[in-house]
C-alpha positions as a printed Julia matrix, in Angstrom:
254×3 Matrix{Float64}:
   0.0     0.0    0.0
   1.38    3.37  -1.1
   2.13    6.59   1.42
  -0.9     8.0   -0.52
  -3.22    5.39   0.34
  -2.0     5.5    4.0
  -3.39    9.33   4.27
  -6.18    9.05   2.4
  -7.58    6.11   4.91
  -6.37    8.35   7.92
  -8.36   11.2    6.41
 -11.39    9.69   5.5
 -11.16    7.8    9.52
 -10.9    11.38  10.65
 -13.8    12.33   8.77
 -15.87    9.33   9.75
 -15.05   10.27  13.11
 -15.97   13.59  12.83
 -19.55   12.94  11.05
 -19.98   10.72  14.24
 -18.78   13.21  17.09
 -20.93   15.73  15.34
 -23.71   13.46  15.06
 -23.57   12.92  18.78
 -23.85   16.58  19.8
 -26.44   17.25  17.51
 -28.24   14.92  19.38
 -27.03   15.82  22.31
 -27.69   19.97  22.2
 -31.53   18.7   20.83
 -32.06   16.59  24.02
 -30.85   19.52  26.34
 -33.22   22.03  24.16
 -36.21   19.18  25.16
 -35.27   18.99  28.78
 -34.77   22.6   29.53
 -38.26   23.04  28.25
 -39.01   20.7   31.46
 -36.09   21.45  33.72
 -38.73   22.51  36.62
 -40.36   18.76  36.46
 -36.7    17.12  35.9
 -35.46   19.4   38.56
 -39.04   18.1   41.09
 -37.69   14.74  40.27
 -34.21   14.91  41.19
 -35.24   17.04  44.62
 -38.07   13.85  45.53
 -35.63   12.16  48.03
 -35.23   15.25  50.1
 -38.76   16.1   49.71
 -39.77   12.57  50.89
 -37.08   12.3   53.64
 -38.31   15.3   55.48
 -42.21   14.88  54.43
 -42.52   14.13  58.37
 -40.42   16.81  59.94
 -42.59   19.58  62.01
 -39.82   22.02  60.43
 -41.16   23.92  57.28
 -38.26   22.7   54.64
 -37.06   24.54  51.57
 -34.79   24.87  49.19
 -32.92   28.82  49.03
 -31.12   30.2   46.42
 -28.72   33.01  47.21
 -27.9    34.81  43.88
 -30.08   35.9   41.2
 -28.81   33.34  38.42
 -28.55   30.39  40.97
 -31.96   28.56  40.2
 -31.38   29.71  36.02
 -27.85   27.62  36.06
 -29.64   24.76  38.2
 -32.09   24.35  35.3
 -29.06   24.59  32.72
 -27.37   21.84  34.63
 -30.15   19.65  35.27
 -30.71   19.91  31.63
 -27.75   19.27  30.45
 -27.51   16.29  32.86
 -30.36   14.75  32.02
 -29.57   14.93  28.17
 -26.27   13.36  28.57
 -27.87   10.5   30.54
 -30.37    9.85  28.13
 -27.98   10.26  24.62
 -25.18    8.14  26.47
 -26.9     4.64  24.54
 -26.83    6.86  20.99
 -23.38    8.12  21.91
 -22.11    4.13  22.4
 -23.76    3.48  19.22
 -21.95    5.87  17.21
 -18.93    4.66  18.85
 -19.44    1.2   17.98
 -20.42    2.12  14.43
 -17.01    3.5   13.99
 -15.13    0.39  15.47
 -17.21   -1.84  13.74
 -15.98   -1.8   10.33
 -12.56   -2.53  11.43
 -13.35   -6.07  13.53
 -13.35   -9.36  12.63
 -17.72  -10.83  13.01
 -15.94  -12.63  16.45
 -14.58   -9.59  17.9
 -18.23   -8.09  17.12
 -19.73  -10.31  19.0
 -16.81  -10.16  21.87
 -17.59   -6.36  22.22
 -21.65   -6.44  21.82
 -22.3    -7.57  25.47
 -20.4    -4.76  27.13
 -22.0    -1.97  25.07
 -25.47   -2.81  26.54
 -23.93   -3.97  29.85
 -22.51    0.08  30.11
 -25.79    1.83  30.31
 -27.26   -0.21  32.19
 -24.55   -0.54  35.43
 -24.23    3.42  34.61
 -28.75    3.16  35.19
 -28.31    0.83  38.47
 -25.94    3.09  39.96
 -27.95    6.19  39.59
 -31.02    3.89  41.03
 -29.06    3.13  43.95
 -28.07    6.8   44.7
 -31.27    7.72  43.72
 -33.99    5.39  46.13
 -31.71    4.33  48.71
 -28.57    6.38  48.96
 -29.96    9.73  49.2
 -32.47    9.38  51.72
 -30.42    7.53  53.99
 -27.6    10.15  53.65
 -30.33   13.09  53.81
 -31.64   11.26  57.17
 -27.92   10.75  58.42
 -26.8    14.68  57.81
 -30.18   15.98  59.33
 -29.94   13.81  62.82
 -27.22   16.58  63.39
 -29.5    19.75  63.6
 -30.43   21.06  67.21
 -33.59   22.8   68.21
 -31.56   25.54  70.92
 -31.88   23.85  73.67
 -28.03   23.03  74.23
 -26.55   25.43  71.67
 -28.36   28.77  72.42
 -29.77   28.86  68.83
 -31.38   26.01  67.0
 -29.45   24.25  63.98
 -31.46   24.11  60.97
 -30.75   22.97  57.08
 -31.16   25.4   54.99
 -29.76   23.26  51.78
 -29.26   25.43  48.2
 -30.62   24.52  45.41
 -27.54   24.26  43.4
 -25.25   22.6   46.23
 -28.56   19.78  46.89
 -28.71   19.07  43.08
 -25.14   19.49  42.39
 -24.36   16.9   45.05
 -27.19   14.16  43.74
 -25.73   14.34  40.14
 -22.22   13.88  41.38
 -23.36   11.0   43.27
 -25.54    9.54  40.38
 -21.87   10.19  38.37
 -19.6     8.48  40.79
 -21.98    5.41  41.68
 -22.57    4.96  37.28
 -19.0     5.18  36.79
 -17.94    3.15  39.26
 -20.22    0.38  38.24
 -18.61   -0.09  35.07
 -16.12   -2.03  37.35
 -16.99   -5.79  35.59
 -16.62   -4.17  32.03
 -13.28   -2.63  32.25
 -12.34   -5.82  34.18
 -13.56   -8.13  31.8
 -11.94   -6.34  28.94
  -8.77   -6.24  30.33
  -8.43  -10.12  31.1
 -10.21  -10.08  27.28
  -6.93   -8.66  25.95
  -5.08  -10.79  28.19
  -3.7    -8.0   30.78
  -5.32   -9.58  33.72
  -6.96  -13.25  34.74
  -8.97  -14.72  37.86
  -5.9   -15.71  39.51
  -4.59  -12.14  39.37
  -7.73  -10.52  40.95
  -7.83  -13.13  43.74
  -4.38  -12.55  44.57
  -4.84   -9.17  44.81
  -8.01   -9.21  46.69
  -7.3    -7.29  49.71
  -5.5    -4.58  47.93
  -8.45   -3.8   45.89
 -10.67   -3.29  49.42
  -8.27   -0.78  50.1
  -8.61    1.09  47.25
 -12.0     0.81  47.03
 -12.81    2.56  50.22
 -10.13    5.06  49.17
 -12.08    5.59  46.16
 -15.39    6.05  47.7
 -14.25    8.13  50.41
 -12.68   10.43  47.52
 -15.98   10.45  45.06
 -18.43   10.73  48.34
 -19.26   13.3   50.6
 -17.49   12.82  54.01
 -19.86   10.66  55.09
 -20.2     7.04  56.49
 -23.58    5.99  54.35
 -22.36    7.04  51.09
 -19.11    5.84  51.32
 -19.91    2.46  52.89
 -23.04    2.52  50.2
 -20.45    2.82  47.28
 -17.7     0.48  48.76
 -20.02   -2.13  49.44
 -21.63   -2.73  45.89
 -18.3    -2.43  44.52
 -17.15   -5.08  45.89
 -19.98   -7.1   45.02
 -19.3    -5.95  41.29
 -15.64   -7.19  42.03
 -16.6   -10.45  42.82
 -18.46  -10.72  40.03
 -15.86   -9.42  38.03
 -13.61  -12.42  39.21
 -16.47  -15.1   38.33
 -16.95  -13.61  34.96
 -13.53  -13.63  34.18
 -13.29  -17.39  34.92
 -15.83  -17.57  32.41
 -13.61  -15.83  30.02
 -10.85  -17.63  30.96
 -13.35  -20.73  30.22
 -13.87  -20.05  27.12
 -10.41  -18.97  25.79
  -9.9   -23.0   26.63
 -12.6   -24.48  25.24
 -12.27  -22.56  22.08
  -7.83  -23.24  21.65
């Protein structure tokens, strides 16, 4: 194959490449023009766990905003959040319609599993912040207000709107990206970097590092931390059986 030939297949990958990136904002920048159009429902939605974890409190609970553009850049974020979530399936697809071309029908099928196995530990995680997470961390940080009696004045939450939502959708962000745990795992001993034996071995490192990691992507906080920690491990586990299968199958098929 002449020089010539070599550029014009880079060139026309970079253009492929483009055509897909711009593709994916397209889509993207339409899905944040739909959700801002219902950022005050998507932002009702996102506030539910506080609103149902202190549904029972005698106190009269709010969320404050202290500058004028506050609540505006909430609803841009929330927006913009909520459009990534929901464009992150089209985004893998024009990912995988740019790889494609280039594998072999067994490598296809390889590679198939973990592109709907992505979303969907990214979707679990956000559950778990989402219905359990939250409202046990909300409950946790509250038990630490005071009505006066021993402090002179009482202690009471007056949470932001931006630091509330900006703390779920980090959450939802650290728990979805942490879940994809088993996939990078499984690719790795794919490619032959890793295998089961390695992972066992290493075993009580890995507990180390991942409370490390959740106390880094958490708030300072015992539920959150120990909620994160404790489904990664799980996932790690898991990661170690599926391996094996891997592993299995690399046999079976020499």
């Amino acid at each position: 194959m002449s020089k010539n030939d070599n550029e014009s297949g880079f060139i026309s990958h970079l253009t492929e490449l483009r055509k897909r990136l711009i593709h994916s904002i397209i889509f993207l920048f339409l899905f944040f023009i739909f959700c801002y159009y219902f950022a005050e429902y998507l932002y009702g939605f996102l506030v539910e766990p506080y609103a149902q974890a202190v549904k029972n409190d005698d106190i009269d609970r709010r969320l404050i905003f202290t500058a004028l553009q506050e609540t505006f850049l909430t609803y841009i974020k929330v927006s913009f959040f909520t459009a990534f979530f929901i464009t992150c399936p089209f985004i893998l697809i024009q990912i995988w319609k740019f790889i494609a071309p280039g594998l072999y029908k067994h490598e296809k099928i390889a590679i198939m599993p973990y592109l709907i196995l992505t979303p969907v530990l990214f979707f679990l995680g956000g559950i778990l912040v989402y219905y359990l997470i939250m409202p046990l961390a909300i409950k946790f940080f509250l038990s630490f207000e005071s009505t006066g009696y021993s402090t002179n004045l009482p202690i009471q939450l007056e949470a932001k709107v931006n630091e509330y939502l900006s703390l779920i959708m980090k959450l939802i962000f650290a728990f979805g990206i942490s879940f994809q745990l088993p996939v990078v795992l499984s690719l790795l001993a794919r490619i032959g970097m890793i295998d089961s034996d390695f992972l066992k071995k290493r075993r009580k490192y890995v507990v180390v590092i991942i409370f490390a990691a959740a106390a880094i992507l958490t708030p300072p906080d015992p539920i959150t931390q120990i909620g994160l920690a404790i489904p990664l491990l799980i996932l790690y586990e898991l990661s170690i059986f599926s391996v094996k299968l891997i592993e299995k199958r690399n046999v079976d098929n020499a």
